[in-house]
C-alpha angles and dihedrals in degrees: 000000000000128000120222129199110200101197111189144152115205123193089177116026084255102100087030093056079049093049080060095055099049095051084049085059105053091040088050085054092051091257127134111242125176114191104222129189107234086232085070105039125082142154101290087058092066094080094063096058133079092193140016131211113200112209122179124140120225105266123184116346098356100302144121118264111273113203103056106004103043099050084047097041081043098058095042100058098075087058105048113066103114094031126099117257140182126185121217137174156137122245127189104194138021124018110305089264089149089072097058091042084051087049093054094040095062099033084061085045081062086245103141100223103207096191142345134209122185118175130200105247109309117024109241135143115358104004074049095059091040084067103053092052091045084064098042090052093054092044 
């Protein structure tokens, strides 16, 4: 069984509802998730997961969230090359483009991102649904 851990930082509820998802889908695969807010997570949590899920939500002009989720985020790439990974998020504008920008930046970083999900606002139907898998496919 795999234990996931499902790091996020929600302004909105958005990328938080989509946290949830995530986790339904690796419970639903017989895997292990915590949800864990990024403010409580760090580098010497990292040994006692399997998986991550990454969720942060496009805040100002296309960007991670920089006062919780980017020191965090920050402190973490330099440990994750070799472990498996997934990206999630809402956005609100634009295109999702912050999702594309956080994928290269960790692939540059050497992180392997297996997969990625962004959802416009609330996650229903079939971003829904992408979630769900995403978890599944880290479980």
């Amino acid at each position: 069984m795999s234990k996931v851990a499902i790091v996020y930082w929600s302004g909105t509820g958005n990328t938080e509802a989509m946290a949830e998802l995530v986790a339904e889908g690796v419970n639903g695969a017989n895997g292990e998730a915590d949800l864990i807010q990024v403010s409580d997570f760090s580098v010497s949590d990292l040994a006692a997961y399997d998986a991550f899920a990454f969720g942060c939500p496009a805040m100002g002009s296309e960007e991670l969230e920089s006062d919780e989720f980017e020191p965090v985020w920050d402190e973490l790439e330099p440990e994750l090359p070799g472990r498996k990974v997934v990206l999630f998020g809402s956005y609100d504008w634009a295109d999702g483009e912050w999702m594309d920008l956080w994928r290269e930046r960790a692939e540059a970083a050497g992180i392997t991102v297996a997969d990625t999900v962004i959802a416009k606002d609330y996650p229903d139907g079939p971003a829904a649904e992408a979630c769900r898998a995403l978890g599944a496919m880290l479980a």
